[in-house]
PLY file of the C-alpha trace (Angstrom):
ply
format ascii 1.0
element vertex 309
property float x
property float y
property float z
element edge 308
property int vertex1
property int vertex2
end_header
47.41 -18.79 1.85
46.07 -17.09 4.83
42.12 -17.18 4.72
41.65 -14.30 7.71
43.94 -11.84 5.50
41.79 -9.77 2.77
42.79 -11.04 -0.64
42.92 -9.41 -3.96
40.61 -11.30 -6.02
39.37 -10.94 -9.77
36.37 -12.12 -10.86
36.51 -12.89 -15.22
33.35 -13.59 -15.99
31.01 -12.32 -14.73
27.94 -13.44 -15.44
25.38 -15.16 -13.26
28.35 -17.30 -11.40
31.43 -14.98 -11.42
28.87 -12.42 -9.97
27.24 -14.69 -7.38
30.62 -15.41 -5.94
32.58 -12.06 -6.01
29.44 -10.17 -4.53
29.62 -12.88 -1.77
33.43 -12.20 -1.24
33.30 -8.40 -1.82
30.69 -8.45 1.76
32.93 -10.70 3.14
35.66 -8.16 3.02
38.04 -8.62 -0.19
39.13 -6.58 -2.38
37.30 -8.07 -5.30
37.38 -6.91 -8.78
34.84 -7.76 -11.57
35.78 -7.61 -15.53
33.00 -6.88 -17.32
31.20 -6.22 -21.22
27.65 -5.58 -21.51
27.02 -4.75 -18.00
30.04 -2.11 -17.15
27.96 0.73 -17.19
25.24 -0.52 -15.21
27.38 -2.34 -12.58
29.28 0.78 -12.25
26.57 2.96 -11.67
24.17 0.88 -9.82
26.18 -1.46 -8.49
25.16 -5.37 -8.04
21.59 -7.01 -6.46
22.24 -10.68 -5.19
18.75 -12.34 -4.55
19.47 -15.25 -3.18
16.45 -17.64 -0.94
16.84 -16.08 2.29
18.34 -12.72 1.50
18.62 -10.11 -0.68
22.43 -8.09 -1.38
23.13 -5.30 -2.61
26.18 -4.23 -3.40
26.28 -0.71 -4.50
30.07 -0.05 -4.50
31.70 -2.24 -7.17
35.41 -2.34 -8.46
34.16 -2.72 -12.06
36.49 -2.54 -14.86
36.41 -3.50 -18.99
40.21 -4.45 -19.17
42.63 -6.56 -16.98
45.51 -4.15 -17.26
43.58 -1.92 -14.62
43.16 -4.76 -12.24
46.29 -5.82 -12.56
48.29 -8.44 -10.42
46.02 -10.57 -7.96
46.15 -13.29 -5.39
43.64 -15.31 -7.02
41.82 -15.02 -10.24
38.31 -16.92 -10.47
37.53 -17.76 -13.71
33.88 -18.20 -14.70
33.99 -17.20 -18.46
31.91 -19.58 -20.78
33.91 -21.84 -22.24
33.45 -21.17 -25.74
35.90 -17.99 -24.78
39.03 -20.04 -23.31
41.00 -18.85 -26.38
41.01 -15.34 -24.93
43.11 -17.03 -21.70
46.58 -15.79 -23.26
45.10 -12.47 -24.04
43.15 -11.47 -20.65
44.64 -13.05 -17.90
48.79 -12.76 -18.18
47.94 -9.08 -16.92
46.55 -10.51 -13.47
49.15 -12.64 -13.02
51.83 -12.43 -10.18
54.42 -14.94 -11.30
54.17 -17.86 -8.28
51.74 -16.28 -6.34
48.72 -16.20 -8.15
45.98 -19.06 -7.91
44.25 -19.56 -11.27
40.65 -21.19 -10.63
38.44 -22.04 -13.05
34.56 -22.42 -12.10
33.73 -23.27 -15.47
32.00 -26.09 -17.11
32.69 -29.20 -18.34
36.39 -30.70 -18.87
39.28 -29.05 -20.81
39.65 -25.99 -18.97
42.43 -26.33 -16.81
44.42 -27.76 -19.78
43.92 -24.43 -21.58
45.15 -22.58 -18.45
48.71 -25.20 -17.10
50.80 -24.24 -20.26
50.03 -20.53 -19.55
50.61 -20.30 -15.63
52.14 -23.91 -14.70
50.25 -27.02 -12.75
51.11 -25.73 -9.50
48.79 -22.38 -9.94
45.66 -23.79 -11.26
42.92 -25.33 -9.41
39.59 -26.85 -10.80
36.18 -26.01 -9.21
32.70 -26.79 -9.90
29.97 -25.48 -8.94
26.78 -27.47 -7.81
23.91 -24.12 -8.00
21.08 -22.84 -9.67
22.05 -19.35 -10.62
20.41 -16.74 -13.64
21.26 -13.51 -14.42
17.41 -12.11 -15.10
18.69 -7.93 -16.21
22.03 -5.87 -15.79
23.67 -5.92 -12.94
20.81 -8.53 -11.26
21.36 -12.13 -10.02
19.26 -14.28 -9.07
20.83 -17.34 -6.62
17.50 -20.16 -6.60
19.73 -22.92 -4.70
22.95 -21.99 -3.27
24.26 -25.44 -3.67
28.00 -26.08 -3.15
31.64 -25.77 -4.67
33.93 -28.18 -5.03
38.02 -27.57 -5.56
40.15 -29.97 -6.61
44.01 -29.80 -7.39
45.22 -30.42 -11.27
46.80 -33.58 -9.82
46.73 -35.20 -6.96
45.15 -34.95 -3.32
43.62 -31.94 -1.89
46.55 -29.84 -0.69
46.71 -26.70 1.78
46.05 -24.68 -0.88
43.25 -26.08 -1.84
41.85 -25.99 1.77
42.62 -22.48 1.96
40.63 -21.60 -0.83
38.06 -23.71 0.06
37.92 -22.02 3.24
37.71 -18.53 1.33
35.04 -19.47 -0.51
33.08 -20.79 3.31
34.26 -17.54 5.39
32.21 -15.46 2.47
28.67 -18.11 3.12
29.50 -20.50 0.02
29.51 -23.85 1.37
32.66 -25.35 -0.40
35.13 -27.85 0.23
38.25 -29.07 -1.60
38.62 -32.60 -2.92
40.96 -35.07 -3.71
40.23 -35.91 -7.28
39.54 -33.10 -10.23
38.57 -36.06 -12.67
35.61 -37.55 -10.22
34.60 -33.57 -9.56
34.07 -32.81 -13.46
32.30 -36.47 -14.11
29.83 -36.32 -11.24
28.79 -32.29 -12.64
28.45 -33.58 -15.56
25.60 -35.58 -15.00
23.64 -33.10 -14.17
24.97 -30.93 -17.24
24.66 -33.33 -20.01
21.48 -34.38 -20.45
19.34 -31.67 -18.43
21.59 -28.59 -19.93
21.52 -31.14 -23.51
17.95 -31.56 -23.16
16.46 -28.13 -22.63
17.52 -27.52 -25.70
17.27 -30.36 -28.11
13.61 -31.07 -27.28
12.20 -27.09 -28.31
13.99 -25.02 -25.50
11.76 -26.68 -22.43
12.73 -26.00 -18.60
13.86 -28.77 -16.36
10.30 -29.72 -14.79
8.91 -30.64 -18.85
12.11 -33.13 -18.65
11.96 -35.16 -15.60
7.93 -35.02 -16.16
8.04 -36.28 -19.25
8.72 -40.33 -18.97
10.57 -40.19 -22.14
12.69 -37.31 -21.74
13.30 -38.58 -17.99
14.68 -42.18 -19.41
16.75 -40.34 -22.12
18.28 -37.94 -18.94
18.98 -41.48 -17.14
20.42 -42.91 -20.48
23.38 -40.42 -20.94
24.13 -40.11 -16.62
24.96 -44.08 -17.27
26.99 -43.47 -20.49
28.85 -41.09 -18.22
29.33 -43.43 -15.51
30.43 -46.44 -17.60
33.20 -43.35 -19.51
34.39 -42.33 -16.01
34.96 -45.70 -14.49
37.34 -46.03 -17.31
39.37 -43.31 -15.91
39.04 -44.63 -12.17
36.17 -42.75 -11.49
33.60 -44.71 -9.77
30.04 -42.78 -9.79
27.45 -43.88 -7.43
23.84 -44.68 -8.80
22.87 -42.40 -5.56
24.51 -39.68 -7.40
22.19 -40.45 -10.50
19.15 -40.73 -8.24
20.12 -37.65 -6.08
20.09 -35.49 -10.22
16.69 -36.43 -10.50
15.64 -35.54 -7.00
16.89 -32.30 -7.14
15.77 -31.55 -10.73
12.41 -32.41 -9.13
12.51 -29.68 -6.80
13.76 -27.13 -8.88
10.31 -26.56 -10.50
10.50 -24.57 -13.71
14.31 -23.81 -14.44
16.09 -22.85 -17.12
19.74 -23.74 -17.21
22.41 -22.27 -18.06
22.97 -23.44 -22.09
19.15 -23.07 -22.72
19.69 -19.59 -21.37
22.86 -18.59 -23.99
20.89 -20.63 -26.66
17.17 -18.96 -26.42
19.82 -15.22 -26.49
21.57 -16.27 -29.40
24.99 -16.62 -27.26
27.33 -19.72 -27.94
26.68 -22.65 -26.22
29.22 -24.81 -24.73
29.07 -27.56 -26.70
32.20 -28.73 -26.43
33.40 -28.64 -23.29
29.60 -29.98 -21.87
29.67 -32.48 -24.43
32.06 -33.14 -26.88
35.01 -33.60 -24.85
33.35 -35.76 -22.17
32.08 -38.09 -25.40
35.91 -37.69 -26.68
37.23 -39.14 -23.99
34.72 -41.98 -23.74
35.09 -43.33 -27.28
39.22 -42.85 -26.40
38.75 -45.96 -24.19
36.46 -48.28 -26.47
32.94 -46.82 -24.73
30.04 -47.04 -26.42
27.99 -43.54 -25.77
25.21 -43.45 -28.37
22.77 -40.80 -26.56
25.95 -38.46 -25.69
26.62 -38.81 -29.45
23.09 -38.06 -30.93
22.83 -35.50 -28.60
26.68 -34.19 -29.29
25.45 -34.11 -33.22
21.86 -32.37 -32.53
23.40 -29.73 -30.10
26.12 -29.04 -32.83
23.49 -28.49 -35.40
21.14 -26.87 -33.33
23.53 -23.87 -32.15
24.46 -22.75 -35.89
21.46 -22.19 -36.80
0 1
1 2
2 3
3 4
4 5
5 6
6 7
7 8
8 9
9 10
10 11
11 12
12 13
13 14
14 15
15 16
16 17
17 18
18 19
19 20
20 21
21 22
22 23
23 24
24 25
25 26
26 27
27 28
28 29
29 30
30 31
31 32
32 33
33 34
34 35
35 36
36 37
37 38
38 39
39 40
40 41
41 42
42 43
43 44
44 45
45 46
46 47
47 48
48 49
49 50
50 51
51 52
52 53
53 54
54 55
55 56
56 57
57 58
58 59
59 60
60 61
61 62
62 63
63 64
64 65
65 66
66 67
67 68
68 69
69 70
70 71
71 72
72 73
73 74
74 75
75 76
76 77
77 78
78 79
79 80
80 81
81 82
82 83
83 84
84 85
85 86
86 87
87 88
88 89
89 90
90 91
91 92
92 93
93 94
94 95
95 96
96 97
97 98
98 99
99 100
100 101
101 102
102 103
103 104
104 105
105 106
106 107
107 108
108 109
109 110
110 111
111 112
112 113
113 114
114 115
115 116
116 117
117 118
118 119
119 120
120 121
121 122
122 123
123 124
124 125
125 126
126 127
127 128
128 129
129 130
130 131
131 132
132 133
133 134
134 135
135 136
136 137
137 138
138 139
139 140
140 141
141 142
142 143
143 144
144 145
145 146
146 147
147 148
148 149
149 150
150 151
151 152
152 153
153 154
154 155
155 156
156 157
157 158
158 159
159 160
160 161
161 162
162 163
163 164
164 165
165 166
166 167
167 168
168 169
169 170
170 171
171 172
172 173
173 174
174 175
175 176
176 177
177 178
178 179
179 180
180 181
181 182
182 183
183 184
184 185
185 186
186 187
187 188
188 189
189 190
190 191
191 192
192 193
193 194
194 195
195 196
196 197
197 198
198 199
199 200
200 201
201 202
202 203
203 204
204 205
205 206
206 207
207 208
208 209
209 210
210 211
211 212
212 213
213 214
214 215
215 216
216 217
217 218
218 219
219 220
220 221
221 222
222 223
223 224
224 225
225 226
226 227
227 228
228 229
229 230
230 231
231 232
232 233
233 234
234 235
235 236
236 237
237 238
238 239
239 240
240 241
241 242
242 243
243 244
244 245
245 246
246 247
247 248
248 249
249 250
250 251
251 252
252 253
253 254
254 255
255 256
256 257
257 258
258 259
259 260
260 261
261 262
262 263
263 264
264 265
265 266
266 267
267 268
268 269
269 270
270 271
271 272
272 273
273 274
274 275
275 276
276 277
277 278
278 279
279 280
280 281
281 282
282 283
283 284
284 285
285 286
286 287
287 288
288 289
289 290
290 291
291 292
292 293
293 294
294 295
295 296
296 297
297 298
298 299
299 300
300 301
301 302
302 303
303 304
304 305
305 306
306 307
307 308
């Protein structure tokens, strides 16, 4: 993949991520394509504002389209649909697909995703991202970027490859600091440390913002409680996570001041929340190798409840 060339990119999903990224890539000169639902006809008309710390974007030109089958074949596909929508994979994406030359990549949360997506387009066109970022959509068409953060890539197996580089590179040339890895199983552990108890939280203990967690001493311990569940569940799958890591989720949460994430968001509007890809599937695989997770399973239970209602 040749990261000076323009590529054809489409952006499914997007929300607050998918949006964050393709505006990014669209200035950066690619021919970027966004599927949307609810805001089609505002995107189209008005185009996308990107308000990120230091700069504002607006991007008033916008390939904006409701179905695939008008975007049609593309050099990479970025996938930032909530998970709780991965059964629409067979449905949406075959249409973007360019037999061996497409890259599938999936910026999604949690773990399962690019095991929906290999038996569709094959190991060797999927690669796993994640993204480290505080991003809302606040109205139609408007995205708000509070800490630009980072992306990782990873390959489905195996070391970073120059693929992965490429992309990684893609993501750089368009102001995303990102950089491929060698291990997709370490990526997806160390995010979810951050996503499991502070997404968890916000919403188990009333729908509170990340500065009520990490100020409350309680709330803070229980956050610490499931990062180490998580750490003693990866190690079991040769995943070694640092307690700096753990330390460095607080520290930022610290600084982020009053933020909602992303599963309090989708909860308070009465969308789905990811429950099972944040976590059930992390708490799956735990248990699968004898570890004993009993805060990622009361709040696994109390999320589950919580979201029917």
């Amino acid at each position: 993949m040749n990261t000076l060339s323009k590529k054809k990119i489409a952006i499914v999903g997007a929300g607050a991520i998918g949006a964050n990224y393709g505006v990014l890539l669209a200035r950066a000169g690619h021919d970027v394509h966004f599927l949307l639902r609810s805001d089609y006809e505002s995107v189209r008309a008005n185009g996308y504002r990107l308000k990120l710390p230091d700069e504002e974007i607006i991007l008033n030109s916008v390939n904006a389209h409701k179905s695939t089958d008008t975007i049609g074949p593309c050099d990479v596909v970025i996938i930032a649909l909530k998970t709780t929508a991965n059964a629409v994979f067979s449905e949406v994406l075959p249409a973007l697909n360019n037999p061996g030359k497409t890259v599938f990549v999936t910026l999604q949360n949690g773990m399962g995703n690019v095991e929906r997506l290999t038996p569709l387009f094959g190991t060797e066109n999927v690669v796993g991202g994640v993204c480290f970022v505080c991003i809302n959509r606040t109205a139609h068409g408007v995205i708000e970027n509070y800490m630009p953060g980072y992306v990782h890539l990873a390959e489905v197996n195996g070391p970073a490859t120059e693929r992965t580089q490429a992309l990684a590179e893609m993501f750089s040339g368009a102001g995303c600091a990102c950089k491929a890895v060698d291990s997709l199983d370490r990526m997806l552990w160390y995010k979810l440390c951050w996503n499991v108890p502070f997404n968890g939280i916000a919403i188990s203990a009333g729908g509170i913002t990340t500065d009520k967690i990490v100020g409350n001493p309680t709330l803070r311990e229980l956050a610490g409680k499931l990062m180490h569940e998580l750490k003693h569940a990866a190690a079991e799958y040769g995943v070694a996570i640092a307690e700096k890591h753990i330390e460095n989720q607080f520290t930022r949460t610290d600084e982020m001041g009053a933020y909602k994430p992303s599963s309090l968001i989708d909860y308070l509007e009465g969308r789905p929340v990811e429950v099972e890809s944040i976590w059930g599937e992390p708490l799956r695989r735990g248990k699968a190798r004898g570890v004993a997770m009993p805060n990622l399973q009361c709040l696994y239970e109390t999320l589950a409840q919580v979201v029917k209602k």
